[in-house]
TIDOZA-326974 format. One line per field, with one value per atom (N, C-alpha, C, CB): atom name; residue in three letters; x, y, z. Coordinates in nm, 4 decimals, m for minus. Last residue first. Glycine has a CB too. Layout:
REM TIDOZA-326974
atome: CA,... $
residu: ALA,... $
px: X,... $
py: Y,... $
pz: Z,... $
***
This chain:
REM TIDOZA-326974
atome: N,CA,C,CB,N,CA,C,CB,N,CA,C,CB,N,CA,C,CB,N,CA,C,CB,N,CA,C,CB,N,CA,C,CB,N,CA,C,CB,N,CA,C,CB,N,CA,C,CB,N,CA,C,CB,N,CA,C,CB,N,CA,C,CB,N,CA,C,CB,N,CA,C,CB,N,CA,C,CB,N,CA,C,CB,N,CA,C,CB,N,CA,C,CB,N,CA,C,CB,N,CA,C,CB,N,CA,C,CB,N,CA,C,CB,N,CA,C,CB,N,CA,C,CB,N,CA,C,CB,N,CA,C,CB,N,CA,C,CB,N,CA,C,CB,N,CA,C,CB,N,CA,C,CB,N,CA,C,CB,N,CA,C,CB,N,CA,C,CB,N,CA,C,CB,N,CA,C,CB,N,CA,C,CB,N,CA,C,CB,N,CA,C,CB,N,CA,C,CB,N,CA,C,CB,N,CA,C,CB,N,CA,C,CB,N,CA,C,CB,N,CA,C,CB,N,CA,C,CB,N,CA,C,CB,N,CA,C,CB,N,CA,C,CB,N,CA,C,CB,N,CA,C,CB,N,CA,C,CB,N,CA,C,CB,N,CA,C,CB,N,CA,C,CB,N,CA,C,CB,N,CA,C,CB,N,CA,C,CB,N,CA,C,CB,N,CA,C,CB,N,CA,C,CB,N,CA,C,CB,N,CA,C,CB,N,CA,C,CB,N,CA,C,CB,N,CA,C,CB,N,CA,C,CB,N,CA,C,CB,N,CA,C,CB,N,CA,C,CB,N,CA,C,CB,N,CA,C,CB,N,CA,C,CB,N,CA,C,CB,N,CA,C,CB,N,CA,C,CB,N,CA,C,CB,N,CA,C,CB,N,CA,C,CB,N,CA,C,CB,N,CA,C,CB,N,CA,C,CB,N,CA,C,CB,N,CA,C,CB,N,CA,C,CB,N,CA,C,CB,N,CA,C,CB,N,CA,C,CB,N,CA,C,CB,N,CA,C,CB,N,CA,C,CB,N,CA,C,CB,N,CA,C,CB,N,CA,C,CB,N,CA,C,CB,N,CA,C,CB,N,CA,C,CB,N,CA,C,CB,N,CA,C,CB,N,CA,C,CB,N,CA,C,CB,N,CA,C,CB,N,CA,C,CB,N,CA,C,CB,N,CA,C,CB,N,CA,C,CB,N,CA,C,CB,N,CA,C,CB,N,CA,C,CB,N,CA,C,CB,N,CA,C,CB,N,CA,C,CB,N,CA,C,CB,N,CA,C,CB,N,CA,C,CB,N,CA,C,CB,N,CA,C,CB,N,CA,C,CB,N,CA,C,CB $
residu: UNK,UNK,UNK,UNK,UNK,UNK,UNK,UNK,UNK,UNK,UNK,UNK,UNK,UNK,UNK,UNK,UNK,UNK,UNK,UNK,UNK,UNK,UNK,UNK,UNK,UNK,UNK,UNK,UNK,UNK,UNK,UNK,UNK,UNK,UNK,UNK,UNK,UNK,UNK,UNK,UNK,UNK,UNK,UNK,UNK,UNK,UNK,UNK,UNK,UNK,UNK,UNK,UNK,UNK,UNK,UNK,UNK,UNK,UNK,UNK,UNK,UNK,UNK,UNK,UNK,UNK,UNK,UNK,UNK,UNK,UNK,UNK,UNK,UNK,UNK,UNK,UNK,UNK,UNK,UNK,UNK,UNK,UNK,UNK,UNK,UNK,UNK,UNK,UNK,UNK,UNK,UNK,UNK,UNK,UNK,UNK,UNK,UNK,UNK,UNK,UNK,UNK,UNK,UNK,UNK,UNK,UNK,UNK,UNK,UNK,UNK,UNK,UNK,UNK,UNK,UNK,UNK,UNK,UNK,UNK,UNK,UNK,UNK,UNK,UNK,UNK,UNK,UNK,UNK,UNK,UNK,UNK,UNK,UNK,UNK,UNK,UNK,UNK,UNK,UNK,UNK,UNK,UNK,UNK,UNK,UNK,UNK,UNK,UNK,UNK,UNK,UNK,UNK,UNK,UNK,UNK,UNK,UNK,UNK,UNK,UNK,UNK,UNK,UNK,UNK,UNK,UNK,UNK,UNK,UNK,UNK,UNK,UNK,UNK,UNK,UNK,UNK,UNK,UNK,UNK,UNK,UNK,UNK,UNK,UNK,UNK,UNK,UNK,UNK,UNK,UNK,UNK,UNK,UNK,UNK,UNK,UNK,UNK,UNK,UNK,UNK,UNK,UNK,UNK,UNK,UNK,UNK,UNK,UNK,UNK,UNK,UNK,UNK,UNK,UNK,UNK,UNK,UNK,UNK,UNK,UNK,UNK,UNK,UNK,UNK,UNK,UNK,UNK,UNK,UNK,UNK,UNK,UNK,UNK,UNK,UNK,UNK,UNK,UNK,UNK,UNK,UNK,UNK,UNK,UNK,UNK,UNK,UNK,UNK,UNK,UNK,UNK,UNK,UNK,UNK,UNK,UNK,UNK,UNK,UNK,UNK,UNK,UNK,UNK,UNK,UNK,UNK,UNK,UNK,UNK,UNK,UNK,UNK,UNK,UNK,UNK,UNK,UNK,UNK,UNK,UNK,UNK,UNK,UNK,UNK,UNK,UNK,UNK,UNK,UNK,UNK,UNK,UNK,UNK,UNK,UNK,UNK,UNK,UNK,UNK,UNK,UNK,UNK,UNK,UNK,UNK,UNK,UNK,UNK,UNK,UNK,UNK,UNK,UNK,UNK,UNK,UNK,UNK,UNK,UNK,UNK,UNK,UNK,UNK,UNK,UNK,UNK,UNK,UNK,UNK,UNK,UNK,UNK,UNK,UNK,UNK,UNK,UNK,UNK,UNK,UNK,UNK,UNK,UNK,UNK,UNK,UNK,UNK,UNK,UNK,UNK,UNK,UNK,UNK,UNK,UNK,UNK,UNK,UNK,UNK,UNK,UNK,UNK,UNK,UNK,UNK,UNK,UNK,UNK,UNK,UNK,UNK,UNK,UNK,UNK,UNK,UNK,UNK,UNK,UNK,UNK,UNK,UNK,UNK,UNK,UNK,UNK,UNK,UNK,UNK,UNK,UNK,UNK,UNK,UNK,UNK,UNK,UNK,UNK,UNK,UNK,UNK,UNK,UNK,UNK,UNK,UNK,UNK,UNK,UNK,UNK,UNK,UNK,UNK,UNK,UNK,UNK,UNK,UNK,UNK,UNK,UNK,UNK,UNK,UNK,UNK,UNK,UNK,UNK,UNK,UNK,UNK,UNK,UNK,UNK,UNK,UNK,UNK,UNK,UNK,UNK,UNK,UNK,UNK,UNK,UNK,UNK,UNK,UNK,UNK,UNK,UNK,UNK,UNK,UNK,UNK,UNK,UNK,UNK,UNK,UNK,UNK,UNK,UNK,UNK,UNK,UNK,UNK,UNK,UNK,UNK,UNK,UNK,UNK,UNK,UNK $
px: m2.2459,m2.3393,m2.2639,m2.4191,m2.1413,m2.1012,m2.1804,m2.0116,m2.2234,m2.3025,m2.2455,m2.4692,m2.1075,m2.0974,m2.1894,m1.9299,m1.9380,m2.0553,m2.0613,m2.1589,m1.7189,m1.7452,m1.8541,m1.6323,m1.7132,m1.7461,m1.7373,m1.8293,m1.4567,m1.5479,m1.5367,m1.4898,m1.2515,m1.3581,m1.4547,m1.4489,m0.9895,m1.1391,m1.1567,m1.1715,m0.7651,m0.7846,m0.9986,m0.6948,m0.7512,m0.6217,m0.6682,m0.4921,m0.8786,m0.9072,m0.8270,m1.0217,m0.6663,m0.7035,m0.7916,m0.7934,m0.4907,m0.6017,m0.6182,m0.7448,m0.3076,m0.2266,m0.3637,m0.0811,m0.4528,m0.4112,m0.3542,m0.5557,m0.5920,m0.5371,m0.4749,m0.4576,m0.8410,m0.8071,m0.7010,m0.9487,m0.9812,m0.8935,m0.8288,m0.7213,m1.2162,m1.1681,m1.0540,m1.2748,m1.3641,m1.3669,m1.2456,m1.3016,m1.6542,m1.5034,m1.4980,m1.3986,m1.8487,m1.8592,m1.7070,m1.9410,m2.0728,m1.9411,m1.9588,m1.8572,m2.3256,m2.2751,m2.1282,m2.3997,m2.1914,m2.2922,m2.2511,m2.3006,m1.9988,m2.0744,m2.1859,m2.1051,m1.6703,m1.7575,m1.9088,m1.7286,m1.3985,m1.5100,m1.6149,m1.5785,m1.2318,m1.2283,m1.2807,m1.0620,m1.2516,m1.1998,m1.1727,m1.0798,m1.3333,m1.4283,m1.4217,m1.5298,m1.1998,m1.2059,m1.2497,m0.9978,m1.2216,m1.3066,m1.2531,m1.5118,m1.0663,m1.0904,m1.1209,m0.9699,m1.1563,m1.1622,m1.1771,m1.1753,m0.9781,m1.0592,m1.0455,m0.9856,m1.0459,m0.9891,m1.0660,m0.9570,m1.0988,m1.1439,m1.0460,m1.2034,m1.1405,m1.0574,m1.1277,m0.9536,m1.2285,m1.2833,m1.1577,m1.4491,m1.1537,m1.1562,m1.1941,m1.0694,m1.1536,m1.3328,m1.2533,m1.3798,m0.8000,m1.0145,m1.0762,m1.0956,m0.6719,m0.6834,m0.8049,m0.6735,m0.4696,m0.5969,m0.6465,m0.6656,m0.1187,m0.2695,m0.3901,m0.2289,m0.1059,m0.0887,m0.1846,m0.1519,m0.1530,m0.0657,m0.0183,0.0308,m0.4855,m0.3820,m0.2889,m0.4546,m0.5158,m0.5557,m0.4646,m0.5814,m0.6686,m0.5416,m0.5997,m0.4935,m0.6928,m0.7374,m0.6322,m0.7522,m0.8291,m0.6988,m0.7732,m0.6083,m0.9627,m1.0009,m0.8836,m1.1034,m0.8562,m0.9941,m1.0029,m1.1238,m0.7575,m0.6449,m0.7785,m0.5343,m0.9056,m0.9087,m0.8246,m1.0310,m0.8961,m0.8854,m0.9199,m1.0696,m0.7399,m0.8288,m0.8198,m0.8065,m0.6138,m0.5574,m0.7496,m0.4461,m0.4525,m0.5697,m0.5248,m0.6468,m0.2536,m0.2516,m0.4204,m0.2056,m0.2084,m0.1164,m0.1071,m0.0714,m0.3101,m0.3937,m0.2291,m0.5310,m0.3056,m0.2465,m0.3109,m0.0097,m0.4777,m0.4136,m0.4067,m0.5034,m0.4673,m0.4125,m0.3679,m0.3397,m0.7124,m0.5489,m0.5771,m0.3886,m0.9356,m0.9036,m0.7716,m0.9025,m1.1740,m1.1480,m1.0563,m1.0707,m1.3199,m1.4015,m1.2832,m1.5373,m1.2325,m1.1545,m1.2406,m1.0399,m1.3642,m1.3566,m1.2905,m1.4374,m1.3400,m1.3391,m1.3418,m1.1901,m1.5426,m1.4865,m1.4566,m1.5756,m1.4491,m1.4739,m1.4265,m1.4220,m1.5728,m1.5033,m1.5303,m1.5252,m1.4878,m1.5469,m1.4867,m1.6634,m1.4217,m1.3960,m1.4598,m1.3037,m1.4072,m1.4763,m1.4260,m1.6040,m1.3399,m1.2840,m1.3640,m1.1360,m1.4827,m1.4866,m1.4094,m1.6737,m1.5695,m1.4158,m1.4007,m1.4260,m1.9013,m1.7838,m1.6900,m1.8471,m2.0282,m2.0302,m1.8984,m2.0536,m2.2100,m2.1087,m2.0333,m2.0996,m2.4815,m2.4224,m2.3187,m2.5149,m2.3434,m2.4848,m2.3860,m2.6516,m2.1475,m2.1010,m2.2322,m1.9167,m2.1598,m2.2268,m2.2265,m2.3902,m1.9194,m1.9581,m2.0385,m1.7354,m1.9895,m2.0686,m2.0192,m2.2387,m1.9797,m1.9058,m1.8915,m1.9480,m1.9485,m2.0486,m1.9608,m2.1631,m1.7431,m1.8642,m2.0066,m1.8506,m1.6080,m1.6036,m1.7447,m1.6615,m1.3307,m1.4563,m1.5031,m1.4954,m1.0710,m1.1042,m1.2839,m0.9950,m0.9562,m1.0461,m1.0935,m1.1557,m0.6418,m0.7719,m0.8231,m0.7307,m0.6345,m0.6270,m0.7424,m0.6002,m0.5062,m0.5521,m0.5290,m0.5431,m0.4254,m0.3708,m0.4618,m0.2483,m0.6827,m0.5630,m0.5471,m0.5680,m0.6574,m0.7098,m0.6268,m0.8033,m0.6264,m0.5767,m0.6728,m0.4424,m0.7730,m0.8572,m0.8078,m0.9339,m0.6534,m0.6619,m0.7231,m0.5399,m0.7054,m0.7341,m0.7237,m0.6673,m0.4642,m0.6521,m0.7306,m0.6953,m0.2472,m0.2891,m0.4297,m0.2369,m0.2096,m0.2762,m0.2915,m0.2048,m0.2141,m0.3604,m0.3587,m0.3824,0.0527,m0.0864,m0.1945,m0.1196,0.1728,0.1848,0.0401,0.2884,0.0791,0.1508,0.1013,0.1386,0.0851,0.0000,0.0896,m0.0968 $
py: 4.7213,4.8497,4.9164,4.9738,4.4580,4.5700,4.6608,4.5477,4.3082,4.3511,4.4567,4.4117,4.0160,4.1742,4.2378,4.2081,3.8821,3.8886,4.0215,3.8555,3.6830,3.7875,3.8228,3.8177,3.4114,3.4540,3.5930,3.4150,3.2145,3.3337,3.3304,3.4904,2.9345,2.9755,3.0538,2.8330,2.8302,2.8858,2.9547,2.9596,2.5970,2.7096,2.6946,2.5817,2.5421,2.6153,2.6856,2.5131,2.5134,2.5170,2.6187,2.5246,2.5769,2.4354,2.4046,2.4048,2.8162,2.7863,2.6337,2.8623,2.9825,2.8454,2.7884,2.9084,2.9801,3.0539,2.9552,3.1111,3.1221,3.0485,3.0966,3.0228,3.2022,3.2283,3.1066,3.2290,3.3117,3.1627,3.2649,3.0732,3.3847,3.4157,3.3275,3.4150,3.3675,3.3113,3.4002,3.0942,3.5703,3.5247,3.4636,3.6454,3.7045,3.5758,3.5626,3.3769,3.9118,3.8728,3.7850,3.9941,4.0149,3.9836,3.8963,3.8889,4.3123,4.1972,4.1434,4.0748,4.4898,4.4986,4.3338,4.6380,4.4162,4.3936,4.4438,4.2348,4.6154,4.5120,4.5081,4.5580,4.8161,4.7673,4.6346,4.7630,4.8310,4.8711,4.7730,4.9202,4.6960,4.6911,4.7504,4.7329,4.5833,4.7331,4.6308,4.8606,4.5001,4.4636,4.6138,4.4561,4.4404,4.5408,4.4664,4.6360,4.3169,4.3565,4.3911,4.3486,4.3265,4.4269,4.3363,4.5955,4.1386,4.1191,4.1635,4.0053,4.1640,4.1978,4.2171,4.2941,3.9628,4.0526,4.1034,4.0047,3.9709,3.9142,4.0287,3.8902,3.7479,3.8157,3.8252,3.8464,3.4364,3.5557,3.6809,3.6427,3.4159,3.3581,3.4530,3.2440,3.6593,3.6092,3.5193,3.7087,3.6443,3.6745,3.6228,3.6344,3.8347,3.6962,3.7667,3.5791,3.9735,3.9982,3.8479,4.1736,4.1303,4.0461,4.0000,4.0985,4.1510,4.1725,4.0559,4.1783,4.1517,4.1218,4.1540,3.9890,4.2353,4.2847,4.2541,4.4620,4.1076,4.0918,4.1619,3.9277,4.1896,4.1916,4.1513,4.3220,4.1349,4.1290,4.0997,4.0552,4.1299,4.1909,4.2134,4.0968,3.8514,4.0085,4.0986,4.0809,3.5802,3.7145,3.8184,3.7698,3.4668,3.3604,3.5223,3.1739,3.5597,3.5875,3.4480,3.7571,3.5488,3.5117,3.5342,3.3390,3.5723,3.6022,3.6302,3.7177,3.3900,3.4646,3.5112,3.2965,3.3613,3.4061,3.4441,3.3750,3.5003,3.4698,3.4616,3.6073,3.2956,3.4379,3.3602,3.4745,3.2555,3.1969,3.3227,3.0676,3.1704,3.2144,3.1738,3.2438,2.8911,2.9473,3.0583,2.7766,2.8631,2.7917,2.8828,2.6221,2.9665,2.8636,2.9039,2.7816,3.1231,3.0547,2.9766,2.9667,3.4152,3.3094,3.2244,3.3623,3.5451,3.5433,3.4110,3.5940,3.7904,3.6092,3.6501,3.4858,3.9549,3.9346,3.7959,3.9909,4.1302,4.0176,3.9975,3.9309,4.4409,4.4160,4.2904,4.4803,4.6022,4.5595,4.4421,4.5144,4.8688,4.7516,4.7287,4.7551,4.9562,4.9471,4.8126,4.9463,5.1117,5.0489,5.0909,5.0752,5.1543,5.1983,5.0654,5.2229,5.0552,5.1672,5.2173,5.3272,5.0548,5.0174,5.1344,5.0302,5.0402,5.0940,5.0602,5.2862,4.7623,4.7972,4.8825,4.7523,4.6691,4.7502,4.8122,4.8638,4.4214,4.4327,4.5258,4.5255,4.3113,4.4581,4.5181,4.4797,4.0645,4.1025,4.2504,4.0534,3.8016,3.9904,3.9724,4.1488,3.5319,3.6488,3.7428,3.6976,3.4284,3.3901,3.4541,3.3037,3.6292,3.5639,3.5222,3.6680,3.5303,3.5581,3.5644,3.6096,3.1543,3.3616,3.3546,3.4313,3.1170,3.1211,3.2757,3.1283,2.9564,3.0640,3.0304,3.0956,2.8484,2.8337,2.9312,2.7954,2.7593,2.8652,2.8179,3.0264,2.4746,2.5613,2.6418,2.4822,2.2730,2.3726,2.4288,2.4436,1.9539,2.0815,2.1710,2.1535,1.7293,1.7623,1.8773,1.7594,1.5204,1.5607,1.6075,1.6283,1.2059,1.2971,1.4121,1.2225,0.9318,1.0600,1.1582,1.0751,0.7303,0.7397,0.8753,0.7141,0.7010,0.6136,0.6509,0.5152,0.8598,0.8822,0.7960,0.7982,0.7381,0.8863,0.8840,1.0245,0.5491,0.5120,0.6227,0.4296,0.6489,0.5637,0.5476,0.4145,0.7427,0.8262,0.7707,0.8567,0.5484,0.6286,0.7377,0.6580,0.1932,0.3685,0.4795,0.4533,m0.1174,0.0000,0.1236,m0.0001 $
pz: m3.4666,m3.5734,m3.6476,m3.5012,m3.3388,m3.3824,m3.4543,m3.4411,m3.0200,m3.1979,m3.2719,m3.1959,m2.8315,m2.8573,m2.9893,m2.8892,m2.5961,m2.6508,m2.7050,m2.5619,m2.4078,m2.4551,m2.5843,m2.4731,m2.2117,m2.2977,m2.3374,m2.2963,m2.0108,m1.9795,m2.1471,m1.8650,m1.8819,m2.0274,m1.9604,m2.1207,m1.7171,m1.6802,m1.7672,m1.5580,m1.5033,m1.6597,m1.6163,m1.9142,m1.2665,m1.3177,m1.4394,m1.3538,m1.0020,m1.0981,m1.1911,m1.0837,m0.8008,m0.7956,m0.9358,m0.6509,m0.9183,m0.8185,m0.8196,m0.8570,m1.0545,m0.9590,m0.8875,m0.8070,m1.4249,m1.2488,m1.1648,m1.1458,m1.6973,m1.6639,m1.4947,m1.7785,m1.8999,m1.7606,m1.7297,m1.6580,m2.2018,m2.1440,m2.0024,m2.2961,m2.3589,m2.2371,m2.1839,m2.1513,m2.7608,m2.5693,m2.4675,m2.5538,m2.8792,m2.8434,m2.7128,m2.8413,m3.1260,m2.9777,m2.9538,m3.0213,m3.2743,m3.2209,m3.1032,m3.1829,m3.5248,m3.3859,m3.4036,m3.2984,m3.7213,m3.6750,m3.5473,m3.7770,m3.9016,m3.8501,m3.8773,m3.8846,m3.9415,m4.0073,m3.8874,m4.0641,m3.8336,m3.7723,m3.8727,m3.6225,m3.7540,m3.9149,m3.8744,m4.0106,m3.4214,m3.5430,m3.6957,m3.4935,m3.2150,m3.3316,m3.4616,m3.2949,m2.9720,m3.0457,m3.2107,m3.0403,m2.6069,m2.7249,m2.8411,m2.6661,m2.2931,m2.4002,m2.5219,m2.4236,m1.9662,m2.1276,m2.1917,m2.1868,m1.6814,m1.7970,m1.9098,m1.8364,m1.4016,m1.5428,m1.5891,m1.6039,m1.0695,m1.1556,m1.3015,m1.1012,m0.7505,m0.8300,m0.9105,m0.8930,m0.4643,m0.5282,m0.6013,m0.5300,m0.1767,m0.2000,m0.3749,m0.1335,m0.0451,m0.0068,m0.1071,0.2551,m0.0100,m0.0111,0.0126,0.1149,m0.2391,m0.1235,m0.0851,m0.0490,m0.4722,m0.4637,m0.3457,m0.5697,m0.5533,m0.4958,m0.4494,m0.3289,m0.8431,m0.7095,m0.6554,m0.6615,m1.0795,m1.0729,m0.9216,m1.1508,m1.2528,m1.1323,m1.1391,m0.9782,m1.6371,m1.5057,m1.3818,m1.5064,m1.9336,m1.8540,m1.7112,m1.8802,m2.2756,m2.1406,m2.0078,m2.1271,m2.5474,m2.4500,m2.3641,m2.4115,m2.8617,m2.7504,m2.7045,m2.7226,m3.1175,m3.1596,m3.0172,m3.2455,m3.1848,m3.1732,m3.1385,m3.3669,m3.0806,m3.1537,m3.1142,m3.1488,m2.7801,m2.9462,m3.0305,m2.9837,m2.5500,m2.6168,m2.7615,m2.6473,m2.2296,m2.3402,m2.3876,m2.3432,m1.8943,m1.9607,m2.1019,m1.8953,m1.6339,m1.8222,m1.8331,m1.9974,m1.3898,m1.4913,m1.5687,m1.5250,m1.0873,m1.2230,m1.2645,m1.3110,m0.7727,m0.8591,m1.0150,m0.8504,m0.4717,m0.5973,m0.6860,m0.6700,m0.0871,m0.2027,m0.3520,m0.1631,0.0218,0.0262,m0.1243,m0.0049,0.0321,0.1356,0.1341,0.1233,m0.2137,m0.1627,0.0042,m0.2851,m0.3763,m0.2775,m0.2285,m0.3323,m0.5099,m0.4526,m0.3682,m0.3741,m0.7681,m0.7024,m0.5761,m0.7281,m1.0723,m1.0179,m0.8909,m1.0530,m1.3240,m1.1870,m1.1356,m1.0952,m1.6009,m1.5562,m1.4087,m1.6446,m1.7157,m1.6146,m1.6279,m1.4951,m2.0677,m1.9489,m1.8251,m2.0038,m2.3151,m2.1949,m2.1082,m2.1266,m2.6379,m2.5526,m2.4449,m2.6193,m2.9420,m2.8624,m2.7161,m2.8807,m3.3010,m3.1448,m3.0583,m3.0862,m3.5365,m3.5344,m3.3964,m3.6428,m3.4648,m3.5937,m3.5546,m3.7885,m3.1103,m3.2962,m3.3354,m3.3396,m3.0038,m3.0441,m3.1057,m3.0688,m2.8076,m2.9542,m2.9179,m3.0293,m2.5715,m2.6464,m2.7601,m2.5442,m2.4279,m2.4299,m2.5322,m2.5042,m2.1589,m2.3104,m2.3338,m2.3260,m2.0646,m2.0644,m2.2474,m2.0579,m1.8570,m2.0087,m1.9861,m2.0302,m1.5980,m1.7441,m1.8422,m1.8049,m1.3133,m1.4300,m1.5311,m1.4993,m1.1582,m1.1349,m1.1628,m1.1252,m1.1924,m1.2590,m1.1435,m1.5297,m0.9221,m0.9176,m1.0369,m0.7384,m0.8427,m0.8944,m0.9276,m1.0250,m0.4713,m0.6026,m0.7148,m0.5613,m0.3346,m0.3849,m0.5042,m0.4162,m0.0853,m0.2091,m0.2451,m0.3218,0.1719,0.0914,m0.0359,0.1430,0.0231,0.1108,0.1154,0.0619,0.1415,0.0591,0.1060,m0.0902,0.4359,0.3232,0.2727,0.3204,0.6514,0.6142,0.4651,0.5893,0.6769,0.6815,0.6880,0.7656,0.6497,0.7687,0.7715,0.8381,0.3968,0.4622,0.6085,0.4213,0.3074,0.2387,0.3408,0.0400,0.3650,0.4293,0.4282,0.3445,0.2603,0.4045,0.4416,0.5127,m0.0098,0.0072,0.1354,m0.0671,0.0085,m0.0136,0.0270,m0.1456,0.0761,0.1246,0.1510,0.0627,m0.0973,m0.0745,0.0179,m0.2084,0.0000,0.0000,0.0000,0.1226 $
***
């Protein structure tokens, strides 16, 4: 028997850890106008147990940044990752992009939406 399994067995648990938590998944930035740059807030929040730091916020489109804290995120505390959306030389209609969150939390990567209508 290993180590681990007589730990699990004798009712040891796992370490602590922070949990990233989105707040909401969606930013919907609704009308958009053509050739405009516009940002909004994504909030996470730490449900868990210990400190976790964001590393990356990443877009699938040059079209959307993401700029987040570089600092831990304490339990119960809540952060906030801007996104910037620019609609410059944007076909006018609707827009969908994803969010990639990546972090030391126990839930390491995390898919937020961005939603949008350019006019």
């Amino acid at each position: 028997m290993s180590v681990v399994s007589i730990l699990l067995l004798c009712g040891a648990t796992k370490p602590e850890s922070g949990i990233l938590h989105l707040v909401n998944d969606t930013i919907d930035l609704g009308d958009v106008p053509q050739n405009s740059v516009v940002s909004a807030p994504l909030q996470v929040t730490n449900t868990g147990s210990a400190p976790f730091v964001i590393t990356s916020v990443r877009t699938n489109c040059s079209c959307s940044v993401g700029s987040y804290p570089h600092e831990e995120i304490a339990p119960g505390d809540t952060a906030e990752i801007i996104i910037k959306f620019s609609a410059r030389d944007r076909r006018p209609g609707r827009v969908h992009k994803y969010i990639y969150i990546r972090s030391t939390s126990s839930v390491p990567r995390s898919v937020a939406f961005l939603k949008a209508n350019v006019k």
